[in-house]
N, C-alpha and C positions, 0 to 999 in steps of 0.2 A: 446682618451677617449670620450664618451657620457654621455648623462644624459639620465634617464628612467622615464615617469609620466604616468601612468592611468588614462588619462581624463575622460574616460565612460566608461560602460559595459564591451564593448567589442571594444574598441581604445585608445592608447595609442599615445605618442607623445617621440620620441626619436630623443636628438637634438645634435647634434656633431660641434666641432670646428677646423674647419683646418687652422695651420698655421706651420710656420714656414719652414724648407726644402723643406716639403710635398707640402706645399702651392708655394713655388716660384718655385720650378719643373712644377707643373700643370701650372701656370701661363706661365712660360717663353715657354711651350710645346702650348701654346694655343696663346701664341701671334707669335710665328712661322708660325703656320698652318695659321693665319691670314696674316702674310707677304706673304705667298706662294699663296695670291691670292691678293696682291694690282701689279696694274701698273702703272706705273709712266714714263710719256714723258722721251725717252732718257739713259731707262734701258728696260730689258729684266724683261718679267713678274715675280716676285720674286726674282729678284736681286738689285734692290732697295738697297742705305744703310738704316742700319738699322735708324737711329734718325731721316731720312727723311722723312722715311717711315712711321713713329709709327705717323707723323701726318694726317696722311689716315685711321688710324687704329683707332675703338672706343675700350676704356682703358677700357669699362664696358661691350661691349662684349665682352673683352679678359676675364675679372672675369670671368663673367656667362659663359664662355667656361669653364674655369678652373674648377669650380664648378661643372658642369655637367661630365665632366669629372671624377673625385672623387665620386661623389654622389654614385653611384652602391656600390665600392670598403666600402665607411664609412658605407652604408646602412647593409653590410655583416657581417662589424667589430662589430657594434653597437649588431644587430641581436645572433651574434655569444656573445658576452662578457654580454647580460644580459637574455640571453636562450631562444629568444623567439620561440614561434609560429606564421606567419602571414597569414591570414586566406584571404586576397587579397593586391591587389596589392597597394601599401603604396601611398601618394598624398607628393610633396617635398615644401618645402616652405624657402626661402630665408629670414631668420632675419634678418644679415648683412652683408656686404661684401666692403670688402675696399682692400688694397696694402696687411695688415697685416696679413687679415687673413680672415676664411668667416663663417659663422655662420649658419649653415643648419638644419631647422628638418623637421623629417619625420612622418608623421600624419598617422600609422599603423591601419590597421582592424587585432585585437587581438582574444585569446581565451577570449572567457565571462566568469565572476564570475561562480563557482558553487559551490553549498553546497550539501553535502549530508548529508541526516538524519541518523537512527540510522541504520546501514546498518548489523555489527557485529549479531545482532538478526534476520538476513533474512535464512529463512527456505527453505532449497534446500532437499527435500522428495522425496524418490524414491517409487513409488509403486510397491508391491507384483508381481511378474512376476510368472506364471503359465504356463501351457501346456499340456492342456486336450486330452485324446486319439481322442475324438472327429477330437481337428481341425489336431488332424496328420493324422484320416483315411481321413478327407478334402482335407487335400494337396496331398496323394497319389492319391485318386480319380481325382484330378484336373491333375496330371501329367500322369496319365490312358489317360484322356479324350484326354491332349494335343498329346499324341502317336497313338492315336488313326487312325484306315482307313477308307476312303470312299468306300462303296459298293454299287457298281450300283443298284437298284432299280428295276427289269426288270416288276412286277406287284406295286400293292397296289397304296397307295397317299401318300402327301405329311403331315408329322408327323411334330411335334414339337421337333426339334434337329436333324434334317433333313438337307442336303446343297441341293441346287435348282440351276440350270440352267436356267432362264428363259429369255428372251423379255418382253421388257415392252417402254410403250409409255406414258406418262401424257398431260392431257387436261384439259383446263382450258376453262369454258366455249366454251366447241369445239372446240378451236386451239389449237394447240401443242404450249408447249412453251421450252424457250431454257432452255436446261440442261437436261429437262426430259426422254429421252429416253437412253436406253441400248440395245445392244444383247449379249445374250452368257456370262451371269453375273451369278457368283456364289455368291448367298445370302442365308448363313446360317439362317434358319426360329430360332428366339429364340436371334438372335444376336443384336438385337435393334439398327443397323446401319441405317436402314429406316425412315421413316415418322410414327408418332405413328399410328396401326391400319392394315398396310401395311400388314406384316407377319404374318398377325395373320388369316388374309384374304387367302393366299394362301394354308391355311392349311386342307386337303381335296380336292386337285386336282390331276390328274394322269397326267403320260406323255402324252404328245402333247396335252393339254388341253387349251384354252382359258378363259377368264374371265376379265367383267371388275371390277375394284375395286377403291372405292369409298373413296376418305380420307379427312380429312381436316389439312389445314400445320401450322405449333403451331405459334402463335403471334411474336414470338422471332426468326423465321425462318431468315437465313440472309439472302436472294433475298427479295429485298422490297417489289417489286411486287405480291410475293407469299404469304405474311404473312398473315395470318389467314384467306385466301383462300381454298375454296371445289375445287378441283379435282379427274379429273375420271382418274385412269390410264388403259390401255388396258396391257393383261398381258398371256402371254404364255410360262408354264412348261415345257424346253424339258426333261429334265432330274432327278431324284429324286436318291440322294445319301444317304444314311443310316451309320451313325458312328459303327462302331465296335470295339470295345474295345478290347487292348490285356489284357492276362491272367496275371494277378498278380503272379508269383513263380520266383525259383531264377534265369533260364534263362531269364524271361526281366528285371532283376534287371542287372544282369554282362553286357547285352547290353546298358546300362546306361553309363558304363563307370566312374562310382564315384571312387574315391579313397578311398581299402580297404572296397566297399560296394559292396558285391557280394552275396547276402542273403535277403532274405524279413525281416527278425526278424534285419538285419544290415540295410536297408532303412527304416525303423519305425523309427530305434534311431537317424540315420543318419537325417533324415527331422526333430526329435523331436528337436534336437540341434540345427538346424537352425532355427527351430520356436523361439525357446529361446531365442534365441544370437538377432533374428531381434527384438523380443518383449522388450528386455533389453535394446536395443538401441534404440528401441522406447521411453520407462519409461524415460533413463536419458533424452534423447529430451525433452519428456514432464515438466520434472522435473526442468532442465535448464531453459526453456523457460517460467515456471511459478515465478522460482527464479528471472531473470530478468525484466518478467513484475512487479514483486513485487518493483527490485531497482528502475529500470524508475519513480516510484510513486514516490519517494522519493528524486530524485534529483532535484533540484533546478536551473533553468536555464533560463536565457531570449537569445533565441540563434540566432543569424545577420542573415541577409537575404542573407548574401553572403556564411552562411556553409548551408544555406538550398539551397541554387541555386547547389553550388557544390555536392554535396550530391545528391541531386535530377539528376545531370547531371552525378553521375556513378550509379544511379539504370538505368537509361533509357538507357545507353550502354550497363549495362549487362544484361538486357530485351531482348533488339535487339539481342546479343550474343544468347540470347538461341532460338527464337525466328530463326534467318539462321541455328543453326546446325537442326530445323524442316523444312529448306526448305524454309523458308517465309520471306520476307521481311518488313522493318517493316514499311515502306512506304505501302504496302497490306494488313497487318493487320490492319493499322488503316482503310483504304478504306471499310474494310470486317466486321469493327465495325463502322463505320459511326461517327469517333473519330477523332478531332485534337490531334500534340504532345503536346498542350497546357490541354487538356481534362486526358490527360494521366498523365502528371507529378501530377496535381490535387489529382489524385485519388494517386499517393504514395507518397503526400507530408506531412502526417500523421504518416506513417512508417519511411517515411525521417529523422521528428524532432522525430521519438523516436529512431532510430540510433543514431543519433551523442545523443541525453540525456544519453542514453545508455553510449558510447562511453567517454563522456566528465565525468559520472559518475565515470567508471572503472576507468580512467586514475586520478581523484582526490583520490580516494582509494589507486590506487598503488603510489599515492606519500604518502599518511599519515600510510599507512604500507610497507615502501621504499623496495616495489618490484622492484627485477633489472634483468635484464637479463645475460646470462652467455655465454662465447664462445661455450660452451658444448650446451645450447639452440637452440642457433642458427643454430649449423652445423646441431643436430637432427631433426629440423625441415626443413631446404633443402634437409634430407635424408626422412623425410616423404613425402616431396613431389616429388620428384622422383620418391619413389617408387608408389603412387596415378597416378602418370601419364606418368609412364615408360619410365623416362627422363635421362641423365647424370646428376648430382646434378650440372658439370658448367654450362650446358644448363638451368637448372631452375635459375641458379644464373642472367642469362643475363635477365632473364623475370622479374625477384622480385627482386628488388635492397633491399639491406642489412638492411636500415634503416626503411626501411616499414614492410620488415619481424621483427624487431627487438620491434617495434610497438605493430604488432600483436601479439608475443611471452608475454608481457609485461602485453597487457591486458589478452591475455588468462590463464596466470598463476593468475592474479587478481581474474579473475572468478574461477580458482579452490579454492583459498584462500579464497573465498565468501561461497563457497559449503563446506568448512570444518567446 
């Protein structure tokens, strides 16, 4: 048995007693391991008798062996018999300890009070979803343009929506500097991949044309060296390709390959639906995300510097996560922003404390309308995510242990409770 006290905020102090079997088992296991290292003139290391022995042996490092021993084991029982949450690692602290018995507590970092206000009256609004002929001729024209071919160019110049071949060399006060050169680059005129000024320059040159072209590089450039630096680039058109667009009718619609879309009057409806569906899923986004900034206002929280450390230390891993599936490391991003990781967590340590306010809000909700979760929850959601990432649902099981999905299930059904 333990005893449970909330001394502060967010720390508790839970103090346990061990004695009796429990206690002389531990004890007699600890002054053992203690005989197995005395030596004594005229015995073989650990064979010692024993009452000879015990006077080599301190009787108070044999306690505080026993103790330590247990401490883990009561910390679990304590933990487990009054439900808690510990939010780091507990400090142990010795009351008392004699033959009898030993008096241990542990000085926990706890979940912090929270209050939430009137939450029942928060307003989850979906806005009016549309879908005007307009943006469908938009998205057909934009999947026109994406099909589209390059056609050599044999006369005329270079147009705006144009691809280019050209050579180019940048100077900077009449050295070349490093990075600035190309050969045999295709730069779509109109693609704003360049330096602001660049493309706009090229436009009225013919093939095998020279030219130099004059820019200046934007304050925010990442080469230090370059920022907000005039440079001359030298620049030569081999080639001028011209877009042509195929013909809208039902053979390049069946070339598509959509399912059940083999018809221009079936790609209007076809794209109009998908406009919908993304728009709708935009609305509830937005709608959710206004409903929660609404609770955040509202909950009430003074939260330890050790859920903000943690917290902080899984946005910054799933940064870097996304961050290698682009290629980059995130040791090179920071170099490429001229950032410590101490600069970084900074800037999301505002999002940080409105996560867990978020989080510790939903979870005081679904206790005061005793949201629970269900076997039937649970499995549906290892089948949602299976099928999200085309996994075996045991294969998702080994990634997401049961109680964190169980968590998540818990508050996400809070939040639909919130929006009805």
């Amino acid at each position: 048995m333990s005893e449970y006290k909330k001394v502060e905020n967010a720390k508790a102090e839970l103090t346990c007693t061990l004695e009796g079997e429990e206690w002389k088992k531990a004890k007699d296991h600890a002054f053992n391991k203690q005989l197995a290292k005395v030596e004594i003139k005229g015995f073989r290391k650990g064979q010692a008798p024993r009452n000879l022995a015990a006077k080599y042996i301190s009787s108070q490092g044999v306690l505080l062996d026993a103790a330590e021993a247990l401490a883990q084991g009561a910390l679990d029982a304590a933990i487990a018999e009054h439900a808690l949450t510990l939010i780091d690692r507990p400090e142990l602290k010795i009351d008392a300890i004699d033959d009898d018995k030993c008096v241990m507590t542990f000085i926990c970092p706890v979940l912090p009070d929270v209050k939430v206000g009137d939450y029942k009256n928060l307003e989850y609004k979906l806005d009016e979803v549309k879908v005007e002929d307009k943006e469908v001729d938009d998205q057909i024209a934009d999947l026109l343009d994406r099909k589209a071919d390059l056609e050599l160019k044999e006369d005329g110049e270079v147009e705006d929506g144009d691809t280019t071949v050209i050579d180019y060399e940048g100077f900077k006060d009449g050295e070349a500097f490093e990075g600035g050169k190309g050969e045999n680059y295709d730069l779509r005129i109109g693609s704003h991949s360049f330096i602001p000024g660049f493309e706009e320059q090229l436009i009225g040159m013919k093939p095998e044309e020279t030219k130099e072209i004059k820019v200046t590089f934007p304050e925010d450039y990442h080469a230090e060296e370059l920022k907000g630096k005039d440079a001359t680039f030298k620049v030569t058109v081999h080639e001028i390709k011209k877009k042509v667009l195929p013909e809208l009718n039902d053979e390049f619609v069946k070339e598509l390959k959509y399912d059940n879309v083999n018809t221009v009057e079936e790609l209007r409806n076809y794209t109009k639906e998908n406009l919908f569906k993304r728009k709708e899923d935009q609305a509830k986004a937005d709608a959710e995300n206004a409903l929660l900034d609404k609770l955040a206002e509202i909950v009430e929280v003074d939260i330890p510097e050790p859920m903000i450390k943690s917290e902080l230390d899984s946005m910054v891993q799933n940064y870097e996560s996304r961050l290698m599936q682009q290629g980059i490391a995130l040791t090179q991003f920071l170099q490429l922003t001229g950032q410590k990781i101490e600069d970084l967590r900074e800037t999301m340590k505002e999002d940080a404390k409105k996560r867990i306010r978020l989080n510790l809000g939903l979870d005081e909700i679904a206790k005061e309308e005793k949201v629970e979760t269900t076997e039937e929850d649970i499995n549906n959601e290892y089948q949602r995510l299976a099928d999200m990432y085309g996994m075996p649902v045991d294969d998702i099981k080994k990634y997401v242990p049961e109680d964190t999905l169980k968590d998540d299930v818990r508050l996400q059904k809070t939040l639909e409770l919130l929006k009805k």
